[in-house]
BALOKE-132230 format. One line per field, with one value per residue (C-alpha): residue in one letter; x, y, z. Coordinates in pm, 1 decimal, always signed. Layout:
% residues N
r <- [a/...]
px <- [X/...]
py <- [Y/...]
pz <- [Z/...]
% end
This chain:
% residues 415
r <- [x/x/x/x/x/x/x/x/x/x/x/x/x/x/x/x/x/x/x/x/x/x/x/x/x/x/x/x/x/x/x/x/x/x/x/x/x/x/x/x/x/x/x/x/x/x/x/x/x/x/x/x/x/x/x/x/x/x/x/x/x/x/x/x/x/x/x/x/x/x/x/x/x/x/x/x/x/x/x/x/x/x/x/x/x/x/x/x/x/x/x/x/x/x/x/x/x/x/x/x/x/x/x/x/x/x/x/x/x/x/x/x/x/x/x/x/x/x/x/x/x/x/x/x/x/x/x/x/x/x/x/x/x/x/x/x/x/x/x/x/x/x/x/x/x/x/x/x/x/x/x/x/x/x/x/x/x/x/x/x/x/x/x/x/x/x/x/x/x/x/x/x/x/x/x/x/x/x/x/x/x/x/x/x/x/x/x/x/x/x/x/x/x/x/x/x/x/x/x/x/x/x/x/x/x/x/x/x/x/x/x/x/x/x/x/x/x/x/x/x/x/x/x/x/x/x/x/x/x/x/x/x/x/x/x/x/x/x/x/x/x/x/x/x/x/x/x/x/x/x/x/x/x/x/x/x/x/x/x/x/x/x/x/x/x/x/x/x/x/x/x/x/x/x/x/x/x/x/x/x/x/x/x/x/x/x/x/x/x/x/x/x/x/x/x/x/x/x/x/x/x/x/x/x/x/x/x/x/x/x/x/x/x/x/x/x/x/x/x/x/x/x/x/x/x/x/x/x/x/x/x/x/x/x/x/x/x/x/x/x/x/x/x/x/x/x/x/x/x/x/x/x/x/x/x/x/x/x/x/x/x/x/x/x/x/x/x/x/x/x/x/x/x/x/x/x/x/x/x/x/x/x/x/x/x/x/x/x/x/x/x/x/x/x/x/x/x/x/x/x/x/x/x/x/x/x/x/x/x/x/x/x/x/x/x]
px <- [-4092.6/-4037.3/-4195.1/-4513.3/-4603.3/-4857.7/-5142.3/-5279.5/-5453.4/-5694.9/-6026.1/-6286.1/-6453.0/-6555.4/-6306.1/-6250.9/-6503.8/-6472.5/-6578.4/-6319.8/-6557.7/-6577.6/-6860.9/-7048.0/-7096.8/-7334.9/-7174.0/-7365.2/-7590.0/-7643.4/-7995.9/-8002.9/-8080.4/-7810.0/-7636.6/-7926.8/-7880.1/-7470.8/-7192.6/-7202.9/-6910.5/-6755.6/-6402.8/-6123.0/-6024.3/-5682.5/-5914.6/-5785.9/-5831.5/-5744.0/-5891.4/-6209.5/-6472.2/-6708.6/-7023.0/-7331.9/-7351.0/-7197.6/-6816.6/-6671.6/-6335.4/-6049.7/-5773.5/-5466.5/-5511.7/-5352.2/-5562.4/-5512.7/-5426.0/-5741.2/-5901.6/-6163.0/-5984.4/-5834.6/-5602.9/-5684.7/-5507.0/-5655.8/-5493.0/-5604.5/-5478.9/-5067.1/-5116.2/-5265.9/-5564.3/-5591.0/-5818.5/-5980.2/-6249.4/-6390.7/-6476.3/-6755.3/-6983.8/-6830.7/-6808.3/-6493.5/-6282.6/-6211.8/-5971.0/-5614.6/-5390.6/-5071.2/-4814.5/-4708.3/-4820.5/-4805.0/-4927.2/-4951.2/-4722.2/-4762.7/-4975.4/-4901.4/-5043.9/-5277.8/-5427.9/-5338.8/-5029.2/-4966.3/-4632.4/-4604.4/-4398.5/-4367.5/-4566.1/-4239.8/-4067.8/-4328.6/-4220.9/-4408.3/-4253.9/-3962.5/-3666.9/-3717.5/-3561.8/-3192.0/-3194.6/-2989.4/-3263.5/-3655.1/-3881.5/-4101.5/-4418.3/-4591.8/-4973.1/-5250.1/-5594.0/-5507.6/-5241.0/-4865.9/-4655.2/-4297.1/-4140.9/-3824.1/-3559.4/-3429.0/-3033.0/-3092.8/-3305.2/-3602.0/-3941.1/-4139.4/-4257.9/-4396.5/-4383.0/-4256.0/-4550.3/-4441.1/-4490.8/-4157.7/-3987.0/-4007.2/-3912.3/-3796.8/-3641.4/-3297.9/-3190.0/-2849.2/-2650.7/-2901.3/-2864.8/-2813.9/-3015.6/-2981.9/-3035.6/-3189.7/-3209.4/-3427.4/-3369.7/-3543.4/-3541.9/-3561.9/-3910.9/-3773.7/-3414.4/-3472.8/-3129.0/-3149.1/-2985.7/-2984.3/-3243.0/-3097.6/-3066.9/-3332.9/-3098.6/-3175.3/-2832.2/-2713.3/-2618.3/-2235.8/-2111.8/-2121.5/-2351.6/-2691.0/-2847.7/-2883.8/-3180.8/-3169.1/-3500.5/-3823.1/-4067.1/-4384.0/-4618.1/-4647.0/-4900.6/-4958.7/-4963.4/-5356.0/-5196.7/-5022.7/-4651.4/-4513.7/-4498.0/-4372.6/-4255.1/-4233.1/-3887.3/-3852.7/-3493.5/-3248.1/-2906.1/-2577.6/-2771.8/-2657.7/-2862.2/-2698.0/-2669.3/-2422.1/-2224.1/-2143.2/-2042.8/-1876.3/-2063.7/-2165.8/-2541.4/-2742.2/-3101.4/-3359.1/-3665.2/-3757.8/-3980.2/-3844.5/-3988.9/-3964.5/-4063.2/-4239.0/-4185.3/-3872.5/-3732.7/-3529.8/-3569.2/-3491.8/-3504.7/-3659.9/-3535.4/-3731.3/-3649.5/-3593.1/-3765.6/-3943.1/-3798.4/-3706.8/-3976.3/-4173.9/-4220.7/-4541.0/-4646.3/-4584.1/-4860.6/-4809.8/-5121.4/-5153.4/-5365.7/-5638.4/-5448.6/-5101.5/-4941.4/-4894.5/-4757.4/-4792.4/-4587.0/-4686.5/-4563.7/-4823.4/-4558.1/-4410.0/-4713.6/-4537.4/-4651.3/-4462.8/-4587.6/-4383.2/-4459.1/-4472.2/-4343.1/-4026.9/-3968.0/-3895.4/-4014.8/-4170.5/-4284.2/-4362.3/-4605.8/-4713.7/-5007.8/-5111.1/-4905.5/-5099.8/-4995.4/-5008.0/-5017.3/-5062.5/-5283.5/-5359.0/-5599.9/-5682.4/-5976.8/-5981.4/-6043.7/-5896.3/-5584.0/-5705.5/-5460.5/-5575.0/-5441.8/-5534.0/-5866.2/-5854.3/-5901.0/-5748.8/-5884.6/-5615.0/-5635.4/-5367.4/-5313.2/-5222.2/-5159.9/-5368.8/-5590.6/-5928.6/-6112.8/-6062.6/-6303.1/-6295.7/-6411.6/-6541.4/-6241.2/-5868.8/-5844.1/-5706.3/-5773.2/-5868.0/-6057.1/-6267.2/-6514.7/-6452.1/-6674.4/-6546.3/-6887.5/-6784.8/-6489.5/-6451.1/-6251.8/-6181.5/-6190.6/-6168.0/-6447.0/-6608.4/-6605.9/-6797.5/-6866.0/-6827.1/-6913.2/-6542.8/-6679.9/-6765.9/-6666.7/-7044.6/-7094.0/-7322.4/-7333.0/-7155.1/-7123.9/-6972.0/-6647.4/-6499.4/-6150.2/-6063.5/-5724.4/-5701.4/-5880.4/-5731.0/-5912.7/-6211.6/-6308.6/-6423.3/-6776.3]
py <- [+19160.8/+19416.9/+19323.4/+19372.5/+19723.6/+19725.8/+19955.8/+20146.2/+19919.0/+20126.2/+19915.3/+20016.1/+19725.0/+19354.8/+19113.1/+18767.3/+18582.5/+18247.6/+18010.9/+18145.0/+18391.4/+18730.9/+18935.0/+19043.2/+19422.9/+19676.3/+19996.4/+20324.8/+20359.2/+20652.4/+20825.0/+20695.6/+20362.8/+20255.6/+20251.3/+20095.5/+19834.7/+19767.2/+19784.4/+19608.1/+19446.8/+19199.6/+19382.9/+19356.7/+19644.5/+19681.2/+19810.9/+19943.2/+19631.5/+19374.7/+19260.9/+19357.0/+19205.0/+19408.4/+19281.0/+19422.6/+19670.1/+19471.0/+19466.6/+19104.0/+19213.7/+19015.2/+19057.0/+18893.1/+18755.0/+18732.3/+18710.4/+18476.5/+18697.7/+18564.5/+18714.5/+18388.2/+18314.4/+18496.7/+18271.8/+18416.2/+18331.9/+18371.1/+18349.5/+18018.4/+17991.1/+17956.6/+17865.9/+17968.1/+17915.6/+17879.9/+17885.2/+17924.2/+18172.3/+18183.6/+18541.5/+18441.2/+18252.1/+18330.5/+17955.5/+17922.7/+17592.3/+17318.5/+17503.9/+17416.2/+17455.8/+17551.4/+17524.4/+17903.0/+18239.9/+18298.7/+18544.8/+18481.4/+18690.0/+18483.2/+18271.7/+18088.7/+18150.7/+17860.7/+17973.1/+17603.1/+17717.5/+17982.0/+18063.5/+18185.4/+18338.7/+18438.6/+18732.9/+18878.0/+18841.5/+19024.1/+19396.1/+19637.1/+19928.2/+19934.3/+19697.5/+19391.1/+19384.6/+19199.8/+18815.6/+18547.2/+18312.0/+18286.3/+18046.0/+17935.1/+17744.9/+17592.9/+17485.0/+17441.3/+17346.6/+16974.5/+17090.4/+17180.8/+17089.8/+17233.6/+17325.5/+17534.9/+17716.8/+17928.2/+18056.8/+18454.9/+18741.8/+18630.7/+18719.3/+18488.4/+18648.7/+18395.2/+18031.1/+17847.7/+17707.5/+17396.0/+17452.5/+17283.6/+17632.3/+17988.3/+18308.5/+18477.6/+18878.6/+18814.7/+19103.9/+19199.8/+19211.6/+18962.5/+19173.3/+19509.7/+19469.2/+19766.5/+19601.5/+19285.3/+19022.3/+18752.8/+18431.2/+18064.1/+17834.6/+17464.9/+17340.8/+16991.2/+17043.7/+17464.6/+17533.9/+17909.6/+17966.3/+18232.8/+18302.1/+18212.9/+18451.4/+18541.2/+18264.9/+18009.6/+18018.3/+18038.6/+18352.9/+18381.8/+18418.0/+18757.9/+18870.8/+18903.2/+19157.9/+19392.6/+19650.1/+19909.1/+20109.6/+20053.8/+19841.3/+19987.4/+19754.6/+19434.6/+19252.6/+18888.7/+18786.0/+18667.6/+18288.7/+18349.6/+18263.6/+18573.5/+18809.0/+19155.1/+19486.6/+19773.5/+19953.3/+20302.2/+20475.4/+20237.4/+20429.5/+20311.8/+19998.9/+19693.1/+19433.7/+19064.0/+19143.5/+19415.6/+19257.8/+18947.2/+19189.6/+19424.3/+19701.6/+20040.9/+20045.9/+20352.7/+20200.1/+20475.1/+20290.5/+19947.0/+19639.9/+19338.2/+18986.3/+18726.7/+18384.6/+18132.0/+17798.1/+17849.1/+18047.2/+18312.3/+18674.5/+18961.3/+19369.5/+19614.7/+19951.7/+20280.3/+20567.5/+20953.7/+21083.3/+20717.2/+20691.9/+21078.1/+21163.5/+21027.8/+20641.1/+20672.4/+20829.1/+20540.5/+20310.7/+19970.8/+19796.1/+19454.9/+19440.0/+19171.5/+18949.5/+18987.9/+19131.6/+19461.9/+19665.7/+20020.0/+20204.5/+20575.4/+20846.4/+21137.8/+21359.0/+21418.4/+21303.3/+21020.6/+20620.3/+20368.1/+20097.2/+19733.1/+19381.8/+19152.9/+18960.8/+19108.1/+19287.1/+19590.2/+19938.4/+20009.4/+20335.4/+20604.1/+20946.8/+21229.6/+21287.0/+21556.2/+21594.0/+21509.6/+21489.5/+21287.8/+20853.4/+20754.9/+20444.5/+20252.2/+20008.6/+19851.0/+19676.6/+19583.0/+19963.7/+20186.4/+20293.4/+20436.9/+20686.6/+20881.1/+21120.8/+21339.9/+21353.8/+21343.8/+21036.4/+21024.3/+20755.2/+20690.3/+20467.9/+20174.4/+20091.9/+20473.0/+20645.8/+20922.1/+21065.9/+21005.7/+21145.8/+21283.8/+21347.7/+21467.3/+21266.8/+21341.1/+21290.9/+21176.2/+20854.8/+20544.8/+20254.3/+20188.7/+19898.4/+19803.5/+19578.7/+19245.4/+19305.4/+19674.6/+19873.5/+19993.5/+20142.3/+20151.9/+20428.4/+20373.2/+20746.3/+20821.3/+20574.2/+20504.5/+20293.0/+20483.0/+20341.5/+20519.7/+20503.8/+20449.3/+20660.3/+20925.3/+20952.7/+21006.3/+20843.7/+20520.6/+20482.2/+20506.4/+20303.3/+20410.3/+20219.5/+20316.5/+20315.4/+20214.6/+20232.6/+20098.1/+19915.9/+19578.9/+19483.1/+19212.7/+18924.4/+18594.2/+18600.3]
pz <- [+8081.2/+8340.5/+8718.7/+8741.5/+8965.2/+9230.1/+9240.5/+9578.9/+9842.5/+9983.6/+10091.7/+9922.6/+9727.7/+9819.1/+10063.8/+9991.9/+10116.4/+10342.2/+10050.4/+9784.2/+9561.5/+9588.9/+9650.8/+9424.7/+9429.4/+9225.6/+9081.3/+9129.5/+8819.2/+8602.9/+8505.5/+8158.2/+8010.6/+7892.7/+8236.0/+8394.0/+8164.1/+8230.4/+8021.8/+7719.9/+7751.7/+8042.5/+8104.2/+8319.2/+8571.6/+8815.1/+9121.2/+9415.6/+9640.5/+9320.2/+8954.3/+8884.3/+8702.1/+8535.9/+8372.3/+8345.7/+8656.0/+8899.4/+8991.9/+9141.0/+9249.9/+9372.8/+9578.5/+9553.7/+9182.5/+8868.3/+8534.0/+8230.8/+7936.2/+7731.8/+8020.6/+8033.0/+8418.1/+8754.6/+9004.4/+9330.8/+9694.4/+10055.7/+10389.6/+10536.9/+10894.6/+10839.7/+10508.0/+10153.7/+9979.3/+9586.5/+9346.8/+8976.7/+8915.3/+8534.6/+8470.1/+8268.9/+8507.1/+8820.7/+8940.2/+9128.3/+9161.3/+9436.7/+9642.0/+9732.6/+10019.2/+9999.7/+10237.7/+10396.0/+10243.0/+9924.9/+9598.3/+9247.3/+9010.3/+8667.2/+8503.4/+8149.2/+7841.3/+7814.9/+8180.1/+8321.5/+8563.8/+8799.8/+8932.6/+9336.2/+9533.3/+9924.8/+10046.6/+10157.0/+9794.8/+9621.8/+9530.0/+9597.6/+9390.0/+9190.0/+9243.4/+9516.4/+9860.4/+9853.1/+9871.2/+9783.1/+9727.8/+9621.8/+9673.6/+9373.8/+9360.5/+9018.6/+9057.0/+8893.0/+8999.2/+9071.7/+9310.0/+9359.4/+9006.3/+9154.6/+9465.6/+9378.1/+9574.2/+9326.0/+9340.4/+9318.0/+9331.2/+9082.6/+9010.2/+8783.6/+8443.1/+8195.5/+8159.0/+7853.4/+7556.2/+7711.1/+8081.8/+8103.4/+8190.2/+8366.8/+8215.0/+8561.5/+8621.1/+8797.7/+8959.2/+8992.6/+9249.7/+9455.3/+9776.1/+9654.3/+9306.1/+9090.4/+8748.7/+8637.6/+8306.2/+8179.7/+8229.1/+8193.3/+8492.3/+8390.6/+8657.8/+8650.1/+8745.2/+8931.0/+8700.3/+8513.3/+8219.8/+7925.1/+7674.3/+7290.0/+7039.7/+6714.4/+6521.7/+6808.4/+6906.7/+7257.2/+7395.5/+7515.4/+7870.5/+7954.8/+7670.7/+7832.5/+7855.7/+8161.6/+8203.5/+8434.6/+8280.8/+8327.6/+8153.0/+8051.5/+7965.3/+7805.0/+7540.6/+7425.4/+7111.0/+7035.7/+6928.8/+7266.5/+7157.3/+7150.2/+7445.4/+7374.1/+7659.8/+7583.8/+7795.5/+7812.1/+7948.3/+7955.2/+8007.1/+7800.0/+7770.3/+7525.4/+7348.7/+7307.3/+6958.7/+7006.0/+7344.8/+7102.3/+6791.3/+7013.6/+6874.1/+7078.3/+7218.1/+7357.3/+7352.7/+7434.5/+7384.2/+7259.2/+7233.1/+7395.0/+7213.3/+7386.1/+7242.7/+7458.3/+7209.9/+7158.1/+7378.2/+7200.0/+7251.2/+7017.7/+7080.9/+6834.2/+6869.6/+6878.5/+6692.8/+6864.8/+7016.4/+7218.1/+7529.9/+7624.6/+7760.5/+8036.5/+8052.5/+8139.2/+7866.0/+7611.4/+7570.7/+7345.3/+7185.6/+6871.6/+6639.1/+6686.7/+6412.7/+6619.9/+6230.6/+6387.7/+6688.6/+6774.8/+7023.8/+7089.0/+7285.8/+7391.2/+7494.7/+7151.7/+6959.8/+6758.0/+6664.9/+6547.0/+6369.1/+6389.8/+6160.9/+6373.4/+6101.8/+6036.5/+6405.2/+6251.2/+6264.3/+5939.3/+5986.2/+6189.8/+6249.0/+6449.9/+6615.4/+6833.5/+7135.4/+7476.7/+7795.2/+8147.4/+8113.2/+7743.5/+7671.9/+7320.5/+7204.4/+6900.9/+6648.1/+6298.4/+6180.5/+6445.3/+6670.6/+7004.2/+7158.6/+7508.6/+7729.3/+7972.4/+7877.0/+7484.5/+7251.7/+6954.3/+6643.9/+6361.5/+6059.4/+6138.1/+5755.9/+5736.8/+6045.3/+5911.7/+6178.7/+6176.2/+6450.2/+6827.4/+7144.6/+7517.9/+7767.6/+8149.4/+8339.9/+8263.2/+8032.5/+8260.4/+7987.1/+7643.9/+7515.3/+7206.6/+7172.6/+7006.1/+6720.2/+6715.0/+6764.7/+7076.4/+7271.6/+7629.2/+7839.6/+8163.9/+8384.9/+8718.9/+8890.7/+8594.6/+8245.8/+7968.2/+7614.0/+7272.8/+6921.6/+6743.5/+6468.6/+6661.1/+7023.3/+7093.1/+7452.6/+7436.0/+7830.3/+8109.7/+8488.2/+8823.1/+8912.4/+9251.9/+9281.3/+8949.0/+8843.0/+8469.6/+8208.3/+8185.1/+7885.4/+7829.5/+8029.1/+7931.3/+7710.2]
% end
């Protein structure tokens, strides 16, 4: 659970318009039929201005929104004279909801599983890159569409992350020292009573003063488990750095690289350590994707070519491969039948029962995404301005549309 990093703002797509939709915009088609036709496939994009939409040929982007992680909904936020408007937008018809007014300026930074609650904080408290600006407290606000749920004042430097399965809590990033933060650890805030507390351990006990654990690394990226109680980051470079597990036993810890799980129902979490060489190279060049049955995670790094594969089951790495070494930002993505691995502008298929290799392509321009269809006849690769569609088997391009100012492919949006 690593705060969430922003992407470039330059102004290129649709503004928010007055009545709380965005505009509707058509992306530059291609000569051949298949991109006259759209993409296939609704999907999610990070644009340049916000979240993009992307269904057919036409991009609906959004500024200052958060997506559900089913991908069926986007919680958006306008300025409305000194205070904020919010909203609901499904992704799959485009009808927004009743707006609501909230009191001040604010942005949404996290939204629970079930899509029914989104967690707020000031526009001033939102980081922009790397670690948050010093302050001693945050304001919090809980909605949904019905209205304000919470009002909090929380003690600390906090960024929401993830609410509870029961809605009754919020996982939160406390950063340490609160004026001079340097380092930061997940906690739960109680939404009834604003206390924070520590997460339990893997044996649902509590954890110990002075036994949490403190990150001063960078997390990568995180994924969702499909019955969405289960959220898993992937952290990269964390110096001399301790899990619970070994403050409480007293043992020595130099984690590298590993997958913090963090259970929403009952709120424990658990670290599962990467094997040399994850986490020595470049962070951005590890990439984390599930399987569509949540069994299995892989964790690859481009740099030195190798894939780990982890039961979700027994958090544990079972085993691990090499592929062929890439470079630049890695990205993964998986379907019943296939493990998706891109870099640069190389994509690599792999058998995820074996590991083996299966087949590789090139692509136009550098890969910014991977995504496969649901019924996994297609997968889509997001590229500079663009979102082209493949045969899995083959790599053989199926079509292609014009994105501008794409940054990454989210994944897909509601059907």
């Amino acid at each position: 659970m690593t705060a969430r990093r922003s992407i470039s703002r330059r102004t290129i797509l649709a503004v928010l318009a007055g009545s709380g939709t965005a505009a509707l915009l058509g992306c530059d088609p291609t000569p051949d039929a298949a991109s006259a036709a759209g993409i296939p496939d609704p999907l999610l994009l990070d644009v340049d201005r916000g979240i993009g939409v992307l269904r057919g040929a036409g991009c609906r982007t959004v500024p200052d929104a958060i997506a559900t992680a089913d991908g069926l909904a986007v919680y958006a936020t306008a300025v409305d004279g000194a205070d904020t408007a919010l909203w609901r937008t499904d992704t799959a018809t485009g009808r927004a909801s009743t707006q609501i007014r909230l009191p001040g300026r604010w942005l949404p930074r996290a939204v629970s599983a079930n899509g029914a609650h989104v967690a707020l904080t000031p526009v001033e408290a939102v980081v922009s890159a790397g670690r948050p600006a010093g302050r001693e407290v945050t304001p919090v606000l809980v909605a949904d569409e019905s209205g304000v749920r919470h009002r909090l004042d929380l003690r600390g430097n906090v960024v929401p992350e993830a609410f509870t399965d029961d809605l009754a809590g919020l996982f939160v990033l406390d950063w340490l020292p609160a004026r001079t933060p340097d380092r930061y650890r997940v906690r739960v805030v109680d939404l009834a009573t604003g206390t924070s507390g520590p997460l339990s351990t893997r044996a649902k006990e509590p954890v110990p003063p002075g036994a949490e654990e403190e990150m001063r690394g960078e997390g990568r990226q995180a994924v969702l488990a499909p019955d969405r109680t289960t959220l898993y980051t992937l952290y990269t470079h964390q110096p001399d750095h301790q899990h619970s597990r070994d403050l409480v036993s007293g043992r020595p810890g130099n984690a590298h690289a590993f997958v913090h799980t963090l259970n929403l129902a009952e709120r424990w979490a658990y670290c599962i350590d990467l094997p040399h060489p994850f986490g020595a190279a470049s962070a951005s060049g590890h990439a984390l994707a599930i399987s569509p049955d949540g069994g299995r995670l892989h964790v690859v790094d481009v740099a030195s070519g190798s894939v780990a594969e982890i039961s979700a089951q027994d958090l544990a790495v079972r085993r691990t491969a090499t592929l062929t070494r890439g470079a630049g930002t890695g990205y993964a993505g998986t379907s019943r039948d296939r493990l998706f691995v891109g870099a640069g502008t190389t994509v690599c298929a792999t058998d995820p029962a074996t590991l083996d290799p299966i087949t590789r392509w090139s692509v136009r321009e550098p890969v910014c995404g991977l995504v496969p269809s649901a019924d996994g006849t297609r997968v889509h690769v997001g590229q500079t301005n663009a979102v082209s569609w493949h045969d899995p088997a083959t790599g053989r391009e199926l079509g292609r549309v014009a994105v501008p100012g794409l940054v990454r492919l989210r994944g897909l949006a509601g059907g």
